[in-house]
SERO-4910 file (N, C-alpha, C, O; in steps of 0.05 Angstrom, whole numbers):
BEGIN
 pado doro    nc1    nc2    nc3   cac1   cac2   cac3    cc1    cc2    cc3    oc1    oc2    oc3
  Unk    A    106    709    176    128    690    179    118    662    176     97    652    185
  Unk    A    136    649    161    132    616    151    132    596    179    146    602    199
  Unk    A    116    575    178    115    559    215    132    534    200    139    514    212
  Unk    A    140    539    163    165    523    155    180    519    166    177    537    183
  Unk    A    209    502    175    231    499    190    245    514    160    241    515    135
  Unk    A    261    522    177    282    533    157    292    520    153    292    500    167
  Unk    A    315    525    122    344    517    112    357    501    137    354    477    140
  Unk    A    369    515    151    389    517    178    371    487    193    385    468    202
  Unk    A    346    487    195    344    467    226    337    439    205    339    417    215
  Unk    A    329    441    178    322    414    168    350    400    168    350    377    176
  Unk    A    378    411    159    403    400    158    402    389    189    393    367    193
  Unk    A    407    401    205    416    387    227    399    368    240    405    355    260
  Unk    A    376    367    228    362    336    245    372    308    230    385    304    209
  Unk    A    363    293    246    377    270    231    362    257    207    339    264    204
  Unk    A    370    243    191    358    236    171    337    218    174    341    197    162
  Unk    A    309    218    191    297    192    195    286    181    175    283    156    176
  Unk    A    276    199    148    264    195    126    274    167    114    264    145    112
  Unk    A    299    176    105    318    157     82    316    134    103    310    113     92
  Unk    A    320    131    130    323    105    143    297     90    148    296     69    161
  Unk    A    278    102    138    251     86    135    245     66    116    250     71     92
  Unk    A    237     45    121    229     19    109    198     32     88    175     42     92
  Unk    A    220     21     60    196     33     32    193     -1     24    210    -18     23
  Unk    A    162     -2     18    155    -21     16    137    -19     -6    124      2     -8
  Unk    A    134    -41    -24    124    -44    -47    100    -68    -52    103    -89    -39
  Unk    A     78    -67    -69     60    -90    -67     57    -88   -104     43    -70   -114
  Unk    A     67   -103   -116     52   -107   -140     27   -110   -151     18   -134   -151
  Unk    A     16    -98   -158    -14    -98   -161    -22   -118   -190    -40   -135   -191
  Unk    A      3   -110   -218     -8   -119   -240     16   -155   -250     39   -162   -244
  Unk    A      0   -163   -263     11   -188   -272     39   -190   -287     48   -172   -301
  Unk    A     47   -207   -284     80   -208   -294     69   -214   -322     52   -230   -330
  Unk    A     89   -192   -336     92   -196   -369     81   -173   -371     90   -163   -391
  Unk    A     59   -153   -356     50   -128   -376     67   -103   -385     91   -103   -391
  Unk    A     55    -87   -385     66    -60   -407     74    -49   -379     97    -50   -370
  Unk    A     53    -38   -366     68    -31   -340     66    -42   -320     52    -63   -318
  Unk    A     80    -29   -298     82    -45   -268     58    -22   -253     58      3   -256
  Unk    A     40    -35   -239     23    -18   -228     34    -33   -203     43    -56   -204
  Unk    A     33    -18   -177     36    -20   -146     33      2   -134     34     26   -140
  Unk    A     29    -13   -110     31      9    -83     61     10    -77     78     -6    -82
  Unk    A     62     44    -61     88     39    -54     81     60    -24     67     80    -25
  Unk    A     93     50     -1     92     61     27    115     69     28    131     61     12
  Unk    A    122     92     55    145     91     71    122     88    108    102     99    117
  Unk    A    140     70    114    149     69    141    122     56    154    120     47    177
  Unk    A     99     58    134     77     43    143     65     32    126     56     48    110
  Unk    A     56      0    119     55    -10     92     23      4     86     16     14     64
  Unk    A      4      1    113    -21     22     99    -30     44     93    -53     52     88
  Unk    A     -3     58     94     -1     81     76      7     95     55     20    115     58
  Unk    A     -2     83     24      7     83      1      4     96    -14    -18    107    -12
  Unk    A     19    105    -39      4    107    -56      5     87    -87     20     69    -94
  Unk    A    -19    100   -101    -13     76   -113      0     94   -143     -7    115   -153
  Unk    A     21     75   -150     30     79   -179     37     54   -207     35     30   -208
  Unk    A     45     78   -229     54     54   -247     75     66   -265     80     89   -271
  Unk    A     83     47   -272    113     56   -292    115     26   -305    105      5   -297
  Unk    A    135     32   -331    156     23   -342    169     -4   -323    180     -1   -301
  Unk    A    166    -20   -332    173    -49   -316    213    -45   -308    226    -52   -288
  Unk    A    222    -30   -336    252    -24   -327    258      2   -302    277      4   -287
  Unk    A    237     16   -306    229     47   -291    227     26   -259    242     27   -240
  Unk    A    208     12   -262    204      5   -239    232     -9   -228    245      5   -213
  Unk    A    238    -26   -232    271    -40   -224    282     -9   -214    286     -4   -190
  Unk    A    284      0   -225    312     22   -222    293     39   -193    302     50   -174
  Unk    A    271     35   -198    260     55   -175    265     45   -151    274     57   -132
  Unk    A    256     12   -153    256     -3   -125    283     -8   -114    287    -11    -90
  Unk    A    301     -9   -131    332     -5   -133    335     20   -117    325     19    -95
  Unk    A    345     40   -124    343     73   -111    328     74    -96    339     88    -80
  Unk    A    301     66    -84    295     67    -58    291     49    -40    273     51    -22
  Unk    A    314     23    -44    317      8    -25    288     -8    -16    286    -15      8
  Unk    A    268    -14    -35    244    -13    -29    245    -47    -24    262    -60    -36
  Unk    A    227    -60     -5    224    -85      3    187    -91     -1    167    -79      7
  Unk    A    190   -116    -17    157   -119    -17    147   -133      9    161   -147     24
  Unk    A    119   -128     14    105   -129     35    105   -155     45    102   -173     28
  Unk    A    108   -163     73     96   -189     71     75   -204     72     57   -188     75
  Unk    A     67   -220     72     34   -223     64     25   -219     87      6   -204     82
  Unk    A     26   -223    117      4   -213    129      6   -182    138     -6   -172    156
  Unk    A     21   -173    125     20   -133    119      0   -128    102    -17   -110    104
  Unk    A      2   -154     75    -19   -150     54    -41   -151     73    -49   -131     85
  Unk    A    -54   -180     75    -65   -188     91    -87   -164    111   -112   -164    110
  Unk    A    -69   -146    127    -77   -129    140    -81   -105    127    -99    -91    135
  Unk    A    -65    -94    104    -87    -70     82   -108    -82     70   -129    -71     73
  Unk    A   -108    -97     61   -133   -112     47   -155   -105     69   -174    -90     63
  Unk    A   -151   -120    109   -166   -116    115   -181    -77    132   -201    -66    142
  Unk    A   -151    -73    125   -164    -30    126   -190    -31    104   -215    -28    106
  Unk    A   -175    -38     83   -186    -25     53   -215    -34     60   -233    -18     69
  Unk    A   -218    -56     57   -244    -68     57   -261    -60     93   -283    -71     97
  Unk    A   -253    -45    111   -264    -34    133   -272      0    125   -291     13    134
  Unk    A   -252     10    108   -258     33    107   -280     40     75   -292     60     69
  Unk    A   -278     11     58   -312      9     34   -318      8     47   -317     30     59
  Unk    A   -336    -24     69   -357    -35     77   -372    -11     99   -396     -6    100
  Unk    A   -352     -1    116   -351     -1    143   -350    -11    162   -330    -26    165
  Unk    A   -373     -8    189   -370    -47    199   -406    -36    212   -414    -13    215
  Unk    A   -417    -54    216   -441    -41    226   -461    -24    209   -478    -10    222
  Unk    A   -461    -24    177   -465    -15    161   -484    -28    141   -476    -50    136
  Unk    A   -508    -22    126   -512    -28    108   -502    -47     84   -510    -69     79
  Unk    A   -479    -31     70   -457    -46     58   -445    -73     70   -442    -95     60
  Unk    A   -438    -59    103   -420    -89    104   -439   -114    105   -431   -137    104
  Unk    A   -462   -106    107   -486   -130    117   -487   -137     89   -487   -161     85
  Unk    A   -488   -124     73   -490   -135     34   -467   -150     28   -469   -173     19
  Unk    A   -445   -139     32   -422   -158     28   -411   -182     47   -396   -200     38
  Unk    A   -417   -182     67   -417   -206     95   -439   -221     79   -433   -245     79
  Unk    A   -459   -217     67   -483   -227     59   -477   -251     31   -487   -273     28
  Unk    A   -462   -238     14   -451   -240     -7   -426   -260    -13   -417   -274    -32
  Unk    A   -420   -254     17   -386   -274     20   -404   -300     31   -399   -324     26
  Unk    A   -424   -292     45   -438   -321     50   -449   -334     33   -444   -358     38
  Unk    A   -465   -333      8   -468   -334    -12   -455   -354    -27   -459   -378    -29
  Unk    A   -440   -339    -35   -410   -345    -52   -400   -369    -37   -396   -388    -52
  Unk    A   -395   -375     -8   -381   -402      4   -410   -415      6   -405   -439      7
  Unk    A   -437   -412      8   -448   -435      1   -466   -449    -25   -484   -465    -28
  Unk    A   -444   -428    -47   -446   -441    -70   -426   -467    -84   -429   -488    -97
  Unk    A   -401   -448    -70   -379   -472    -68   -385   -492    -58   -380   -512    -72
  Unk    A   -393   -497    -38   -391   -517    -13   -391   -514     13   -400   -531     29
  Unk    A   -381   -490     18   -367   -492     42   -381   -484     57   -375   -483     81
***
């Protein structure tokens, strides 16, 4: 026997899916061939990433009500992404902490 919900009990729950906030991040530059982005439901750091047709895309974000991220959503996947390369306490992160120091005291800063 399947531990699936059946036919019968998926109808009667409520719809929480469709009432979930889909959210979008543009990844590629305005004017290309395609639209590359992330696209979440209900948690912006949980994505995946895709690409389509710049008209594909309209119609998609259209049909799923999709809202782009706000920057400190960005802000905060950027800082998953870059916790779950570096690590924290790691080798790596000591190369790239190392590296970002670097880099600002070549600038100036």
């Amino acid at each position: 026997m399947s531990n699936l919900p059946s036919q019968d009990t998926v109808g009667t729950r409520p719809d929480t899916f469709n009432r979930m906030t889909k959210y979008i991040r543009v990844r590629s530059q305005p004017g290309e061939r395609f639209v590359e982005f992330d696209f979440a439901i209900g948690d912006p750091a949980l994505f995946v990433e895709l690409v389509m047709p710049p008209r594909a895309f309209e119609h998609f974000c259209q049909t799923q009500g999709a809202v782009a991220m706000t920057p400190e959503q960005t802000a905060e996947v950027d800082a998953q992404l870059e916790k779950w390369r570096y690590g924290e306490g790691t080798l790596m992160a000591q190369n790239q902490n190392r590296s970002a120091n670097n880099n600002n005291s070549e600038l100036g800063n």
